[in-house]
RODO-2510 file (C-alpha; in nm, 4 decimals, decimal comma):
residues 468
     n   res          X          Y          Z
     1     x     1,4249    -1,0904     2,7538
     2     x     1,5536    -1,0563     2,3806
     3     x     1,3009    -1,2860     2,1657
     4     x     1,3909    -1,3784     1,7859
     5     x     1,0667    -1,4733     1,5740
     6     x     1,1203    -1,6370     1,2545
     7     x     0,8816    -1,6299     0,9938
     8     x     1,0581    -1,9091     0,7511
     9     x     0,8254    -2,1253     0,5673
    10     x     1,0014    -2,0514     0,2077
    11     x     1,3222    -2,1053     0,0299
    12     x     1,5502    -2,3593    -0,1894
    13     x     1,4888    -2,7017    -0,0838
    14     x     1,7698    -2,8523    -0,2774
    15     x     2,0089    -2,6754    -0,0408
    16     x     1,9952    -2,6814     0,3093
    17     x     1,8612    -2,3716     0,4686
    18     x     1,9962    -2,1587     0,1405
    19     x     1,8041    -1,9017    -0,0040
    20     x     1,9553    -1,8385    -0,3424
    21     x     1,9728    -1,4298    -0,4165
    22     x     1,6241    -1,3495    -0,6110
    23     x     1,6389    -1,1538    -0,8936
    24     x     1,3455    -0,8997    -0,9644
    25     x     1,2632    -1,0927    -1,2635
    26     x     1,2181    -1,4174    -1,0003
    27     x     1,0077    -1,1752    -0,7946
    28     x     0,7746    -1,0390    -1,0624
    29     x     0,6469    -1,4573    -1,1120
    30     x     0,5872    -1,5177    -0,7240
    31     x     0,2687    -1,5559    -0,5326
    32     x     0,1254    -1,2919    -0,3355
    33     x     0,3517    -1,2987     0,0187
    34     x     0,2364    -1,0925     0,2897
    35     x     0,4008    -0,9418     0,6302
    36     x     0,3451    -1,2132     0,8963
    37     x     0,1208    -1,0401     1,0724
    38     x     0,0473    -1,3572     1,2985
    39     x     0,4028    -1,2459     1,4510
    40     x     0,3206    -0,9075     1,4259
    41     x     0,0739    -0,9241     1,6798
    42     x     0,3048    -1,1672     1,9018
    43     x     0,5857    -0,9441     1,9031
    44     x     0,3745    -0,6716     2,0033
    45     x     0,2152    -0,8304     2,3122
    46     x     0,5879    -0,9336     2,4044
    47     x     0,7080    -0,5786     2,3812
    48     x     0,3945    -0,4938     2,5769
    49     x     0,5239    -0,6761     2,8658
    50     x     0,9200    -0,5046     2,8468
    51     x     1,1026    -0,7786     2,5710
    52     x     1,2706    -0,6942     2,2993
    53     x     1,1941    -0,8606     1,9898
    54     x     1,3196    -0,8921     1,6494
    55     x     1,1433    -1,0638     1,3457
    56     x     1,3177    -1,2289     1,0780
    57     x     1,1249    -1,2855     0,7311
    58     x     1,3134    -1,5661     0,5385
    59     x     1,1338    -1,5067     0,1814
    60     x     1,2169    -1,1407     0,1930
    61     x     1,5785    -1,2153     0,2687
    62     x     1,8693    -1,2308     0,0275
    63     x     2,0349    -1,4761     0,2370
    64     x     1,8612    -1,5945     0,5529
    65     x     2,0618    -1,7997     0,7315
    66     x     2,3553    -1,5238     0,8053
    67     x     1,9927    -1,2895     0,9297
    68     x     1,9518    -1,5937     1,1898
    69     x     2,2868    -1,6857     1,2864
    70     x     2,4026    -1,3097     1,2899
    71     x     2,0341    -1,2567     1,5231
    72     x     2,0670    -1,5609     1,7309
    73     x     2,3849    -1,4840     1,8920
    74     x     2,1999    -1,2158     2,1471
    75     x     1,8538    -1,3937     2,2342
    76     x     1,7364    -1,5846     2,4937
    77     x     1,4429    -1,7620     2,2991
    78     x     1,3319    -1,8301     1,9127
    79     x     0,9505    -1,8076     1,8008
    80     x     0,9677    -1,9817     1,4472
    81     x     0,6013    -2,0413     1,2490
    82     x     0,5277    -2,3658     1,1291
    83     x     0,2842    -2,5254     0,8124
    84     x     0,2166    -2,8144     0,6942
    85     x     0,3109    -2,7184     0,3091
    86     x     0,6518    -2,6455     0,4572
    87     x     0,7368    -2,8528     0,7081
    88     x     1,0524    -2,9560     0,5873
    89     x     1,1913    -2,6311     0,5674
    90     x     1,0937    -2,5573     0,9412
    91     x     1,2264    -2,8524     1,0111
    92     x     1,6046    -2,7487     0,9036
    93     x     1,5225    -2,3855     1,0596
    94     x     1,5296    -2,5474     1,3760
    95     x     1,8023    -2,7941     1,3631
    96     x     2,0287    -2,5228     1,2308
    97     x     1,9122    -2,3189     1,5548
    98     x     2,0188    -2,6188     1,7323
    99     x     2,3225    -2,7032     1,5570
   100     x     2,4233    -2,3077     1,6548
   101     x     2,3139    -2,2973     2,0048
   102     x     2,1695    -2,5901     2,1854
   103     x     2,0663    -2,4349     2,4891
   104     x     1,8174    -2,2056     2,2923
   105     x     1,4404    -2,2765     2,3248
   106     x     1,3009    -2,3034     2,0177
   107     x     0,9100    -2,2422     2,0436
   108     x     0,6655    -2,3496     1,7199
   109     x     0,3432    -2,2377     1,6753
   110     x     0,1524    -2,1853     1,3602
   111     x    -0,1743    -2,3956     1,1364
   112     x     0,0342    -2,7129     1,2071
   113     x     0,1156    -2,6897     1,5521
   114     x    -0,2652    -2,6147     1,5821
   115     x    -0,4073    -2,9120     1,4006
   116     x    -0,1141    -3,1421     1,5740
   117     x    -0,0057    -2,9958     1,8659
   118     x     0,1534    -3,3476     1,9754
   119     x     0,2621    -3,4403     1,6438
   120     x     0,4954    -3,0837     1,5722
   121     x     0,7242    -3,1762     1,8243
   122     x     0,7830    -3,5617     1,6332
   123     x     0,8030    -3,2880     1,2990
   124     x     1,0202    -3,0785     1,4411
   125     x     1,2740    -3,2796     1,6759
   126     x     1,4745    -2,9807     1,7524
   127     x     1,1748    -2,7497     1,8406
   128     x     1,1136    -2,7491     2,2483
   129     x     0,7683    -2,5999     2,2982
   130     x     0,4838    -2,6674     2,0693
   131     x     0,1655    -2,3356     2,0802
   132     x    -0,1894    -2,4627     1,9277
   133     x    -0,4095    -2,2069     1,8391
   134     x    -0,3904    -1,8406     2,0052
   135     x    -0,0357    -1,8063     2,0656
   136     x     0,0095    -1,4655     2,2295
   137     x    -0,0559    -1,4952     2,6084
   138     x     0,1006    -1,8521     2,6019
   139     x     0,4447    -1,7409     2,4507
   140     x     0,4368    -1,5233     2,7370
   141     x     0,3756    -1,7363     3,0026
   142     x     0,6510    -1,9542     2,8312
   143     x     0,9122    -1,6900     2,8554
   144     x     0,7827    -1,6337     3,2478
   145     x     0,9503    -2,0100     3,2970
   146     x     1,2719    -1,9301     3,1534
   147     x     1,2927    -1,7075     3,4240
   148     x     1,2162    -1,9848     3,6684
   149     x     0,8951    -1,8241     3,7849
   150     x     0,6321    -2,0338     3,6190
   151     x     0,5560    -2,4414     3,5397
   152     x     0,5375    -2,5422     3,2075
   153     x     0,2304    -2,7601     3,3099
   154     x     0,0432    -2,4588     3,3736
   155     x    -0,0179    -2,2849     3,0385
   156     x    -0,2853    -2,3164     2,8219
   157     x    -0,2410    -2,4465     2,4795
   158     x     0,0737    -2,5695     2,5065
   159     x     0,3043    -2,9088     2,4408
   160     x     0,6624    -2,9405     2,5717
   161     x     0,9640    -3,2052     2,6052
   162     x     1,0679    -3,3044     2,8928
   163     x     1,2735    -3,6127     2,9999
   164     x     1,2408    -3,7160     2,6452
   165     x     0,8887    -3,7252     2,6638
   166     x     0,6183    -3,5431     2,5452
   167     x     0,4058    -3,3397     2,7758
   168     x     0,0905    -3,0979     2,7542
   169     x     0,0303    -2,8264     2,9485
   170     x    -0,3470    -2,6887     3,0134
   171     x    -0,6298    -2,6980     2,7506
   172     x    -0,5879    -2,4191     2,4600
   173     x    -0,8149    -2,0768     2,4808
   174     x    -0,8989    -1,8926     2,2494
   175     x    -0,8609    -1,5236     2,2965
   176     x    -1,2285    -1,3892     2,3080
   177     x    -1,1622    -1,0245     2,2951
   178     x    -0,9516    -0,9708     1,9503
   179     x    -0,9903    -0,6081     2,0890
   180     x    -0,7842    -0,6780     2,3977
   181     x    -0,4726    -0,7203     2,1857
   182     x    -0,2132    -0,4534     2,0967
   183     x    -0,1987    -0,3652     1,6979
   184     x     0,0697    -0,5859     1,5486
   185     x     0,4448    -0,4249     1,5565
   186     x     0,4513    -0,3742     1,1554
   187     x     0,8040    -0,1522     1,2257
   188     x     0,9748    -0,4822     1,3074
   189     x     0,9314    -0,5453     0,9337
   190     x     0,9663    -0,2259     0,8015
   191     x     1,2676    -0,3189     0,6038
   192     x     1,1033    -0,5505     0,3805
   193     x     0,9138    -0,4883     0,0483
   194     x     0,5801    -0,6164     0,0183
   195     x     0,3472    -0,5800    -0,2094
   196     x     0,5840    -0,5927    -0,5091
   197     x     0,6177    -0,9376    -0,6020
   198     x     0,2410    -0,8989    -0,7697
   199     x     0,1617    -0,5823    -0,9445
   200     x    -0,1519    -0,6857    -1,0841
   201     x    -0,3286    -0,6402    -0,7378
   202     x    -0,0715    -0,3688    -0,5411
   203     x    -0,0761    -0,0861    -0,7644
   204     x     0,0424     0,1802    -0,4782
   205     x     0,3702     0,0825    -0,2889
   206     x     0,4125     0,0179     0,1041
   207     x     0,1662    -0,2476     0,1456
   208     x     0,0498    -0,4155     0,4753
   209     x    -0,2325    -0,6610     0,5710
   210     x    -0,5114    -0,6328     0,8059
   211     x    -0,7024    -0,8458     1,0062
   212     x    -1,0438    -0,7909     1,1567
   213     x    -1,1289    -1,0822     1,2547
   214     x    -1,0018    -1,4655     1,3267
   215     x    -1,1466    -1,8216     1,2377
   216     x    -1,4735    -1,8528     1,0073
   217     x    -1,8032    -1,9993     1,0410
   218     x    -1,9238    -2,1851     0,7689
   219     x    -1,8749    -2,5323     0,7192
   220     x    -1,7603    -2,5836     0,3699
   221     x    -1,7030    -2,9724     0,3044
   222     x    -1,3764    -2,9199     0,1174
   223     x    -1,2148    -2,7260     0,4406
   224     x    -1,0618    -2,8169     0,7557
   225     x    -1,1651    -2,4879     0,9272
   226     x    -1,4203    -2,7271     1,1401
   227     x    -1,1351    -2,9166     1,2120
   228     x    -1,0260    -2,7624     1,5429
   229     x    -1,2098    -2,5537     1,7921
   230     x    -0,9149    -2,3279     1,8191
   231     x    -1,0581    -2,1792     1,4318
   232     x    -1,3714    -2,0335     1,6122
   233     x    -1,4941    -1,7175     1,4544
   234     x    -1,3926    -1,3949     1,6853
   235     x    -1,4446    -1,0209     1,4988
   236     x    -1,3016    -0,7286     1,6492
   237     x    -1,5147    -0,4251     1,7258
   238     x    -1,5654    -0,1718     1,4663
   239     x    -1,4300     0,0919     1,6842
   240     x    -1,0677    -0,0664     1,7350
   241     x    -1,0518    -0,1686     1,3610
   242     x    -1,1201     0,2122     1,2287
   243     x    -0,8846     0,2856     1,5321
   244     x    -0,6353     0,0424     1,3800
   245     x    -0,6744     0,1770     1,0177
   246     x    -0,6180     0,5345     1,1801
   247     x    -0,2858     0,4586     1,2727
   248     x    -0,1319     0,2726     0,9751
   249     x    -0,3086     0,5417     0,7348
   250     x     0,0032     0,7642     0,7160
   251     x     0,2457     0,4427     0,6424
   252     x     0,0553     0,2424     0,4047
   253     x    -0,1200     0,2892     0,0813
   254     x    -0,2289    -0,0181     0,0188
   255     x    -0,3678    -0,2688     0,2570
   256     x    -0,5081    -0,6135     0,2417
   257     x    -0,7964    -0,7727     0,4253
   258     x    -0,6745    -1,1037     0,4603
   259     x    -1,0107    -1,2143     0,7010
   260     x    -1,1051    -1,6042     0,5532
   261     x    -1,4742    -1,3985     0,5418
   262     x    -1,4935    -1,0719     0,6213
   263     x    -1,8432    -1,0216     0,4082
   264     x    -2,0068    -1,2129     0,7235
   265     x    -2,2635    -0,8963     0,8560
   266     x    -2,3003    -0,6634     0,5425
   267     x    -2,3981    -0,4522     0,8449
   268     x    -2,0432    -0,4410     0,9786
   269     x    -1,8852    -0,4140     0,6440
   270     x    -2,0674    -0,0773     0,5964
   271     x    -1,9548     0,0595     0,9433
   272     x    -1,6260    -0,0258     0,8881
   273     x    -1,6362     0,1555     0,5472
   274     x    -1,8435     0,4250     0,7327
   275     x    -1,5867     0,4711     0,9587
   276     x    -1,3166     0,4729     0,6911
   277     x    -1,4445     0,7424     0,4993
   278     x    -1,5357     0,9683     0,8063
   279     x    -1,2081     0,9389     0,8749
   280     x    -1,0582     1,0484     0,5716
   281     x    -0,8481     0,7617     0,5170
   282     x    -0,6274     0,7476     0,2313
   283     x    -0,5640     0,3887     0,0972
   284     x    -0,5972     0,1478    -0,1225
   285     x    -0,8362    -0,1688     0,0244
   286     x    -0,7873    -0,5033    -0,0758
   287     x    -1,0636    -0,7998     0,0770
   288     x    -0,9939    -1,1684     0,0625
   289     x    -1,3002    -1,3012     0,1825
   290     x    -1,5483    -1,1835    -0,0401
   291     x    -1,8010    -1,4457     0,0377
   292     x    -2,0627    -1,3859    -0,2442
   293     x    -2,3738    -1,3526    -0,0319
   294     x    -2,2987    -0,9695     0,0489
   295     x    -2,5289    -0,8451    -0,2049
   296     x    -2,6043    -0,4998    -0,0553
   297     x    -2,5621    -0,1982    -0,3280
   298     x    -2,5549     0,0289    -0,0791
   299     x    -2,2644    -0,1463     0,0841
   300     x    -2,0923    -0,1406    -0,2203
   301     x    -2,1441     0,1971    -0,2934
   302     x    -1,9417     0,2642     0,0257
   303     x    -1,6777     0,0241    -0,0397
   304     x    -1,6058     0,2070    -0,3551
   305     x    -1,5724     0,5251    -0,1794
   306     x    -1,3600     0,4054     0,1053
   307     x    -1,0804     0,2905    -0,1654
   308     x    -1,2003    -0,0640    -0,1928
   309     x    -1,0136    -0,1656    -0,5037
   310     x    -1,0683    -0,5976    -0,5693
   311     x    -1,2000    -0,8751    -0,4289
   312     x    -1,1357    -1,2089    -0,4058
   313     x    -1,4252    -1,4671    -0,4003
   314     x    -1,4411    -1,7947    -0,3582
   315     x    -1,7405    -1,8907    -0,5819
   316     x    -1,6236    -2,2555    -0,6211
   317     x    -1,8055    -2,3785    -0,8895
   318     x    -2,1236    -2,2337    -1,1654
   319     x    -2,3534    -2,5266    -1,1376
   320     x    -2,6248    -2,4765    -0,7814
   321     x    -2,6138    -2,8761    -0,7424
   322     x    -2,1800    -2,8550    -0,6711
   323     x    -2,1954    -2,5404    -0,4263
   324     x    -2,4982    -2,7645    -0,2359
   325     x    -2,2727    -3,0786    -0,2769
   326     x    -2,0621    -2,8402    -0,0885
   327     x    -2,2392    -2,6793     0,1205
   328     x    -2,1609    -2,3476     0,0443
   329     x    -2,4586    -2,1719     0,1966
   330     x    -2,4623    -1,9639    -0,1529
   331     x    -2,6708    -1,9491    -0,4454
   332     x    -2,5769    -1,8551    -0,8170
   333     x    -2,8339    -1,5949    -0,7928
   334     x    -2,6234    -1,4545    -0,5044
   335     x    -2,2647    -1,4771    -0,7162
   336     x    -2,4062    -1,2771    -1,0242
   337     x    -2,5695    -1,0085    -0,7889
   338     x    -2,1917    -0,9468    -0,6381
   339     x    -2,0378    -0,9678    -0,9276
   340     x    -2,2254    -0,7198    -1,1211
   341     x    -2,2269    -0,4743    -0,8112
   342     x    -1,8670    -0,4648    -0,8227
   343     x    -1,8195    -0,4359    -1,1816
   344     x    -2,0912    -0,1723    -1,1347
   345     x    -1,8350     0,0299    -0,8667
   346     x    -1,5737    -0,0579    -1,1448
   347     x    -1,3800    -0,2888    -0,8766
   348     x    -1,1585    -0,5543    -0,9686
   349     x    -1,3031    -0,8833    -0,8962
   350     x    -1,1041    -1,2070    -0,8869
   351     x    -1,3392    -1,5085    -0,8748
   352     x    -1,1899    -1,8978    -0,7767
   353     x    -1,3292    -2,2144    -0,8776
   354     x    -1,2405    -2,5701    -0,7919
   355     x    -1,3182    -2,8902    -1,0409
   356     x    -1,3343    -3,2103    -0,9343
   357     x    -1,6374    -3,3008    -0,6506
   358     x    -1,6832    -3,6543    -0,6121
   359     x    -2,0157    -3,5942    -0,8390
   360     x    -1,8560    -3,3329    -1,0856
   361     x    -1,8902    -3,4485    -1,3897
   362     x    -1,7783    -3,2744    -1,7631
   363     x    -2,1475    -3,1698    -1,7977
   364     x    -2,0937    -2,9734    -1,4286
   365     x    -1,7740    -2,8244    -1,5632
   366     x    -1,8624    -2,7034    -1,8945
   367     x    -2,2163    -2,4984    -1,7002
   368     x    -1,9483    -2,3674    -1,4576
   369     x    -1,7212    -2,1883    -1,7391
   370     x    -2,0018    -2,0937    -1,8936
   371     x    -2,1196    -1,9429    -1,6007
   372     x    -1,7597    -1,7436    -1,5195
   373     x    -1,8007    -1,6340    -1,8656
   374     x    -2,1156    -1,4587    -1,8337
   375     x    -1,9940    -1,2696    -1,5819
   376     x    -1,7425    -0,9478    -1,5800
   377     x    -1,4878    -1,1360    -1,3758
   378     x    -1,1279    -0,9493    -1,4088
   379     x    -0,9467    -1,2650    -1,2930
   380     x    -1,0305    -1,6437    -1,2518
   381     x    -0,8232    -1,8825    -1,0776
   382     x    -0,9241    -2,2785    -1,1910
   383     x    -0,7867    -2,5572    -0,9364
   384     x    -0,8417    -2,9054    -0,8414
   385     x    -0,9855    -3,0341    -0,5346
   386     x    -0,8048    -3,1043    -0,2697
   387     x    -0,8709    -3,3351     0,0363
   388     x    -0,7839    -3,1899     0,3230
   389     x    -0,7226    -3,3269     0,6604
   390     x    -0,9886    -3,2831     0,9050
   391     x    -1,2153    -3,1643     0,6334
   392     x    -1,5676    -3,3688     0,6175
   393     x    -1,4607    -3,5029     0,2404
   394     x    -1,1298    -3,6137     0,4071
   395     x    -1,3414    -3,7498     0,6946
   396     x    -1,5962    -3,9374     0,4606
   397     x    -1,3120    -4,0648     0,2747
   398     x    -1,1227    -4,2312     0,5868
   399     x    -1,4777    -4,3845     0,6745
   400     x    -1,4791    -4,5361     0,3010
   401     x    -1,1385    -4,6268     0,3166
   402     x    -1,0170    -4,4418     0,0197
   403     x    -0,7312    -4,2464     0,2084
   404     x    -0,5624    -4,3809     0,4980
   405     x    -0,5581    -4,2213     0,8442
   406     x    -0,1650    -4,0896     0,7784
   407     x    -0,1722    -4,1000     0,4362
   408     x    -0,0981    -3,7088     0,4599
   409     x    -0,2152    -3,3641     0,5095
   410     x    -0,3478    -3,3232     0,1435
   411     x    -0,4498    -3,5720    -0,1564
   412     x    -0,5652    -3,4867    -0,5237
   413     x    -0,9456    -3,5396    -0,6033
   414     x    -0,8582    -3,8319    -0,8521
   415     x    -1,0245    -4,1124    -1,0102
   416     x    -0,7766    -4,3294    -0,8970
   417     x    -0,8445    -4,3281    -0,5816
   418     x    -1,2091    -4,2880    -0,6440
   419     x    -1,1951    -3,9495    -0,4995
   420     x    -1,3425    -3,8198    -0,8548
   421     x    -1,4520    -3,8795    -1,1743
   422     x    -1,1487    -3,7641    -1,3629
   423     x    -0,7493    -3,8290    -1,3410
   424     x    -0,5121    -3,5214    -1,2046
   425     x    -0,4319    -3,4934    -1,5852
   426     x    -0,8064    -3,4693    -1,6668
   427     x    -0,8425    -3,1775    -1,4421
   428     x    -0,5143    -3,0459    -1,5806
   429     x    -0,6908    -2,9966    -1,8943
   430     x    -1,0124    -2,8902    -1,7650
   431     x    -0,8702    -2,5869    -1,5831
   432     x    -0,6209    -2,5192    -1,9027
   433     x    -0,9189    -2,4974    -2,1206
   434     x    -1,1447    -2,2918    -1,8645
   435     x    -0,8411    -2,0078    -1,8619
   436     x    -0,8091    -2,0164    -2,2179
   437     x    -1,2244    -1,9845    -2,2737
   438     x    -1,2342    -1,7508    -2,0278
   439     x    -0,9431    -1,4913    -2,1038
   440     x    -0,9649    -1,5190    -2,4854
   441     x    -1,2869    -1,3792    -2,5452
   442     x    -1,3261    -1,0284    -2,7635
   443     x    -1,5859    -0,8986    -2,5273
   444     x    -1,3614    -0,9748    -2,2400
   445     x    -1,0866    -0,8395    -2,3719
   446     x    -1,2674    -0,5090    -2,4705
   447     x    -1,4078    -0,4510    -2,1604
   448     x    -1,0582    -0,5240    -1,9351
   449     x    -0,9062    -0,2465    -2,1504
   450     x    -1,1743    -0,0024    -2,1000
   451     x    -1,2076    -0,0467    -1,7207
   452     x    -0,8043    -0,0308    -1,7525
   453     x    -0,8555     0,3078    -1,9059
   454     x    -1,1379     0,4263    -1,6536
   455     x    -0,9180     0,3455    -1,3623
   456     x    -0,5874     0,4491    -1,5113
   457     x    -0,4328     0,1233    -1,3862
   458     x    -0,2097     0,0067    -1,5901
   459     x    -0,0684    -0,2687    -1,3947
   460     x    -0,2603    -0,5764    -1,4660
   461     x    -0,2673    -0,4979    -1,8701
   462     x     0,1154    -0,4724    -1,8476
   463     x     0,0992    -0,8174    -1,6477
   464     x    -0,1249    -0,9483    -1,9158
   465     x     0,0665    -0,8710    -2,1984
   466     x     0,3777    -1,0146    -2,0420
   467     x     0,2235    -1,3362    -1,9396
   468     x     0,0230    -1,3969    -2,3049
***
């Protein structure tokens, strides 16, 4: 069977289903947007079993909706990622789908269709089939009843119309053995560009991202990881990720670890570099989850010489009585140790803090910029809580009766609502005055330029200079 997957959670909301041409100036100011790799890995198992596939990325298109209605004309089924953030826009994705061709099945998967497997289908009136969690083996077994040869009742994980109703199939599994699934079809994308819509972290072009793992296992209070069951933690075998990085070596020179925390087992990390190096890989590494408790030198000393190049950690907050509020599992001890080992290895660190715990107060703010400033950070990031649903705050908050049951998927930590100590506008300053503090400073300033000179990368003083 021909499948269509659409990955198409971004464009102009004041016009239906347009994406307005981008310019490269537009580009330079996005976010970070990677490959879809969640599709990736779909459309491989599909192909694995003799369908064709196609993917369509919506952000990456100059006009989306001819890619769609120009695709749609040959399949016999539609795989279209939802989230919560951009519900809406999935929302038109599938009524224009419908509008075009009712007969299509239009299948949704995705974070929301996981937290609301019931609920997507009410979201999404024109989608068909709703996939929590795992979606591989179920779209499969979903295209197995278009041919008549399987009941939708039967497969795991999944919620369906029929009669006007809403029906579930079998409870969700998770898939156990990441190792048992093919390496995601990045050639289906191959016609995008990512990687250049933020030069300050992809200094080599051709980027992908990489998974080596799914789900995490701590139980931060501001998350909604512990949520579902379906975000259990599941790592892949050294062997098949080093096998994996063998293969996209000679296509990619940069690639991201996108793993919520792949500094779990410092043990793993350094096989994985191990293996890397033996290997004679050749590419830039970039890690998301740099949870600060990886405090090995030796590990670093490896990630250095594999072509690790930043890391992003969530540190949270500078003040031991917030990350326990939190409970972080980490220690400040912990966050100077990795700091100063990766300045050491002269990678680029990005560190993230959030303001506004329900027992923050300006005294627990002013120790935590304090704190970002005494260490050789190359990049903060300064937010506001959020409450998010499922997450124990959110949870604690319902029980209080601060936010209502379907108030939402997210609220602002506000005083307001008694979420905080300080108004959304408080926090607005407090994170305008921690990036100021923290990026105006002579010694930092000094010391960005000579690592800039060490490393010959150029890229995030350019950015610098263009954004001061």
């Amino acid at each position: 069977m021909k499948v269509l997957l659409i990955k198409g959670n971004m464009y102009d909301p004041s016009k239906k289903f347009v994406f307005p041409p981008t310019s490269n100036a537009q580009l330079d100011t996005q976010t970070l947007y990677s490959p879809p790799l969640g599709l990736l890995y779909m459309a491989s198992c599909l192909q694995n079993e003799g369908h064709s596939v196609k993917v369509i990325d919506c952000f990456h298109e100059k006009n989306p909706i001819d890619a769609i209605q120009h695709s749609i004309k040959s399949v016999d089924a539609i795989g279209l990622s939802i989230f919560t953030d951009y519900l809406k826009y999935s929302v038109d994705i599938a009524q224009y789908i419908k509008e075009t061709d009712p007969d299509l099945p239009v299948i949704i998967g995705g974070c929301h269709s996981t937290f609301f497997p019931t609920k997507a289908l009410h979201d999404v009136p024109a989608a068909d089939i709703s996939v929590a969690g795992d979606g591989e083996y179920a779209f499969i077994e979903i295209l197995k009843t278009l041919k008549g040869n399987k009941s939708l009742s039967d497969i795991h994980g999944i919620h369906y119309r029929q009669k006007n109703k809403i029906k579930k199939g079998k409870p969700p599994k998770l898939i156990e053995d990441l190792d048992s699934l093919p390496f995601p079809a990045r050639e289906l994308v191959e016609k995008y560009e990512y990687g250049k819509l933020n030069n300050i972290y992809f200094r080599k072009p051709k980027y992908t991202c990489f998974a080596t793992g799914r789900g995490c296992p701590y139980h931060c209070r501001f998350c909604n990881h512990i949520f579902s069951p379906l975000q259990k933690y599941r790592k892949r075998s050294v062997e098949n990720v080093v096998s994996e990085f063998q293969e996209i070596n000679d296509k990619y020179n940069s690639v991201y670890i996108i793993d919520d925390s792949f500094f779990i087992n410092s043990k793993r990390v350094e096989m994985i570099m191990d293996g890397i190096i033996k290997s004679g890989l050749d590419f830039e590494l970039y890690i998301y989850g740099g949870r600060v408790g990886l405090t090995d030198r030796e590990v670093y000393k490896k990630m250095k010489k594999a072509g690790v190049k930043r890391i992003f950690y969530g540190v949270e907050s500078g003040c031991q009585e917030i990350l326990d509020f939190y409970k972080k599992g980490t220690t400040l001890e912990e966050i100077q140790k990795s700091i100063n080992l990766a300045n050491e290895m002269d990678i680029f660190t990005i560190g993230s803090f959030i303001f506004g715990a329900p027992i923050e107060t300006k005294k627990h703010i002013e120790e935590t910029v304090k704190f970002a400033c005494s260490l050789p950070f190359d990049t903060t990031y300064w937010r506001h809580l959020i409450y998010e649903y499922g997450s124990d705050l959110w949870n604690e908050a319902i029980s209080n009766k601060k936010i209502k049951e379907n108030e939402g998927m997210f609220i602002w930590a506000d005083s307001e609502r008694e979420l905080g100590n300080f108004t959304k506008e408080e926090l607005d300053k407090f994170c305008k005055k921690a990036f100021i503090k923290f990026y105006l400073r002579p010694q930092y300033l000094i010391r960005t330029f000579l690592k800039t000179l060490r490393n010959r990368d150029f890229a995030y003083f350019k950015a610098a200079i263009k954004f001061f």
